[in-house]
C-alpha positions as CSV (number, residue, x, y, z in Angstrom):
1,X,24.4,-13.3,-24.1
2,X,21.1,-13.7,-21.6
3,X,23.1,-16.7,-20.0
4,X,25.6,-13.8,-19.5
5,X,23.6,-11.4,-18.3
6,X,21.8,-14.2,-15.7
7,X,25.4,-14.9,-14.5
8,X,26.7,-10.9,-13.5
9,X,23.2,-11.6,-11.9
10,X,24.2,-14.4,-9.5
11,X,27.8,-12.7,-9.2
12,X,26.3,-9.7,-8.0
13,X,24.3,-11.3,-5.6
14,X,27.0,-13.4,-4.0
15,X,29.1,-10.5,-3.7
16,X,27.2,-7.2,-2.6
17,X,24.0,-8.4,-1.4
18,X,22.2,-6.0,0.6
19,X,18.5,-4.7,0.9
20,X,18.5,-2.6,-1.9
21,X,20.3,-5.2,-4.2
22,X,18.0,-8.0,-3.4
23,X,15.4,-5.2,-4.0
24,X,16.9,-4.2,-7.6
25,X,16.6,-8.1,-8.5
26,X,13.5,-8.8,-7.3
27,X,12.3,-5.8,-9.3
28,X,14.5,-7.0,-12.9
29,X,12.9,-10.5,-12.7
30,X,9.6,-9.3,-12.1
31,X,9.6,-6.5,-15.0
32,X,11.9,-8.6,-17.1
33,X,14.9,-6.1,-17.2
34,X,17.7,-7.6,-17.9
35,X,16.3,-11.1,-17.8
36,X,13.2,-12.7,-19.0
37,X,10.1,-12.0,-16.2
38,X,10.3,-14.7,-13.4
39,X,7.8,-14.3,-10.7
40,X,8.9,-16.6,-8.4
41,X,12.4,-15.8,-8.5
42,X,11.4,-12.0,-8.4
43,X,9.2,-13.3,-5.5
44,X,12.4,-14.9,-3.8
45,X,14.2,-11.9,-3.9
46,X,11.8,-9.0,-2.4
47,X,11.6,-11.9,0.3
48,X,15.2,-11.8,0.8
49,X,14.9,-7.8,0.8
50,X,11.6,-7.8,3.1
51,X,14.2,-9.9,5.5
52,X,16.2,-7.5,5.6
53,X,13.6,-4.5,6.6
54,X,13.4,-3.1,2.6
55,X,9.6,-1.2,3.0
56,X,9.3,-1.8,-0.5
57,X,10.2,-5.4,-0.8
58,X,7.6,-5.6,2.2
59,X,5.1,-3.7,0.0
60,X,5.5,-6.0,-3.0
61,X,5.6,-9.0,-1.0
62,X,1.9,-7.9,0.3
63,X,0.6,-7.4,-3.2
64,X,2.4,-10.6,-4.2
65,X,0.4,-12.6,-1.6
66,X,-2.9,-10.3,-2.0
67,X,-2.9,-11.1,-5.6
68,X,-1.1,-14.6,-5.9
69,X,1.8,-13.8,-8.2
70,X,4.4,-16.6,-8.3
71,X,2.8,-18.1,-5.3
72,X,-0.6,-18.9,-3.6
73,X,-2.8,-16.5,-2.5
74,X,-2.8,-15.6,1.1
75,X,-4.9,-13.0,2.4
76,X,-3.2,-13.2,5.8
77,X,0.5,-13.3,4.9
78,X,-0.2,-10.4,2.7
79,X,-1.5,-8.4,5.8
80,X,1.4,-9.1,7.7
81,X,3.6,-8.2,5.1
82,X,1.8,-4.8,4.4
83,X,1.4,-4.1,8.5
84,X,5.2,-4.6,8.1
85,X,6.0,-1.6,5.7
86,X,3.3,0.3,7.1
87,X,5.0,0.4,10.2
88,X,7.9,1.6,8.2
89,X,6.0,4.8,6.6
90,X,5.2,3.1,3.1
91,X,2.3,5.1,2.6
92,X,0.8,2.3,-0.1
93,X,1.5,-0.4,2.3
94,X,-0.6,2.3,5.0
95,X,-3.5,2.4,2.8
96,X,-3.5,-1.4,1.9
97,X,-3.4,-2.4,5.3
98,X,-6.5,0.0,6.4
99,X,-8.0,-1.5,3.2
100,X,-7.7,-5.0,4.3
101,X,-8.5,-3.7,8.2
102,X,-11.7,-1.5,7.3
103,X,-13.1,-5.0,5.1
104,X,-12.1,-8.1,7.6
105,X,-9.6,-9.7,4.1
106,X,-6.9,-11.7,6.0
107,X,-7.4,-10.0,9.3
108,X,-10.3,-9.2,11.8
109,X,-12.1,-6.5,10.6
110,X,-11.1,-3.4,13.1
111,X,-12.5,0.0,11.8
112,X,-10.7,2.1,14.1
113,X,-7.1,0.7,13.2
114,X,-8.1,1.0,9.6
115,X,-8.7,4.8,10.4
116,X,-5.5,5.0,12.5
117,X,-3.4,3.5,8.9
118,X,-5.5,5.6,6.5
119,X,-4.8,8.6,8.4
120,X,-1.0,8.1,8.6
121,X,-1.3,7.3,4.5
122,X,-3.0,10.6,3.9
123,X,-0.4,12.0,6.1
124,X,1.9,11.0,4.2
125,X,0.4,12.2,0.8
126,X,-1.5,9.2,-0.3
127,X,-4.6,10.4,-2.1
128,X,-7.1,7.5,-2.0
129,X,-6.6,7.5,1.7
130,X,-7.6,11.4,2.2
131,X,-10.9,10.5,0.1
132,X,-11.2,7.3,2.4
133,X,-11.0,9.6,5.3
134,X,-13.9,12.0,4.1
135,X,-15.9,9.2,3.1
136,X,-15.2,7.4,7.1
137,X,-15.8,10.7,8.4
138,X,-18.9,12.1,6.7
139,X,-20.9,8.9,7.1
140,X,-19.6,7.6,10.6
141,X,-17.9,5.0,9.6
142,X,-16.2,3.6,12.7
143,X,-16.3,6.9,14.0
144,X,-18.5,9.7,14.5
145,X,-19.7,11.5,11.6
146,X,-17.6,14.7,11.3
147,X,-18.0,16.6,8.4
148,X,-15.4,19.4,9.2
149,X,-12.9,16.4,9.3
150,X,-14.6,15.0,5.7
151,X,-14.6,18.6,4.6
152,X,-10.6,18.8,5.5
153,X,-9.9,15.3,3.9
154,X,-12.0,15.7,0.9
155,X,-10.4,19.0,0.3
156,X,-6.9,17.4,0.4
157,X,-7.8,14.8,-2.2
158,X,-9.1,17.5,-4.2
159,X,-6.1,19.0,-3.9
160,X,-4.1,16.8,-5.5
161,X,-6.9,16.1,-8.3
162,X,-9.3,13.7,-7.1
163,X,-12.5,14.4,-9.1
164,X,-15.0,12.2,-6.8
165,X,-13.7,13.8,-3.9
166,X,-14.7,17.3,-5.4
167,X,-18.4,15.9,-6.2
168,X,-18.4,15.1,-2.2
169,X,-16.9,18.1,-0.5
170,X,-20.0,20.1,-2.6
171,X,-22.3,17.8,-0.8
172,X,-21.0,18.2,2.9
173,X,-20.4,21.9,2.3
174,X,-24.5,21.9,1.4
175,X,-25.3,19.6,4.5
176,X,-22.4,22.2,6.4
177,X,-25.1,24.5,5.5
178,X,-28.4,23.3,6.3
179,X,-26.7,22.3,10.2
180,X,-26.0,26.0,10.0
């Protein structure tokens, strides 16, 4: 029966591949759905969906990299793949890729392109990257300190329920204050 399954695999392939096929198999083999968990092969087919532009594929071909899952770690290739579905509005691929530009990992550090992808990650609803934009913003990091900008940023992570970003937006509100 799994040889069968492995097969309808293959013939699917062969016959409609696409993005979002390639995609679907990459995620099967890497969750074991259908088949028994295969990183490498899973790893082969976001690669063959990442080809095709797939921002997800992209995405999971970053962490694949960053974290070294069915291949080598490569801090670099990671970056590329994440700048990759960045550019195409993945919002975690946004954040990672500030992430990796704000600490130098597999690309020359650059604090104002890091701020550039957090901000279009918090844009586009991404939580951790409104708290990283308070946190840039009310100590100057790359930038200069703002705290009406960390105010605006911690208050949209709190909106969506970031506790730490509620324990910070007390304490620009108080320095808000004292400026006053």
């Amino acid at each position: 029966m799994e040889e069968k399954k492995i097969r309808i695999l293959d013939i699917l392939e062969e016959t409609m591949a696409d993005d979002k096929l390639y995609y679907r198999l990459g995620s099967m083999n890497m969750n074991g759905t259908g088949t028994e968990v295969d990183l490498e092969k899973a790893r082969y087919y976001f690669e063959k969906a990442a080809e095709l532009g797939n921002a997800e594929a992209l995405f999971n071909m970053g962490v694949f990299y960053m974290e070294g899952m069915g291949c080598d770690q490569d801090m670099e290739l990671s970056a590329k793949y994440f700048h990759r579905a960045a550019r195409r509005r993945h919002p975690e691929a946004q954040y990672a890729y500030a992430d990796l530009l704000s600490n130098g990992w597999g690309v020359e550090q650059d604090e104002k392109r890091a701020i550039k992808f957090f901000s279009d990650a918090a844009e586009n609803g991404h939580t951790e990257a409104m708290f990283r934009l308070g946190e840039i913003y009310e100590l100057g990091k790359g930038t200069a300190v703002n705290l009406d900008a960390a105010a605006k940023w911690y208050e949209a992570a709190c909106g969506k329920g970031h506790r730490m970003a509620a324990q910070r937006l007390v304490m620009v509100k108080v320095q808000q204050q004292g400026d006053a």
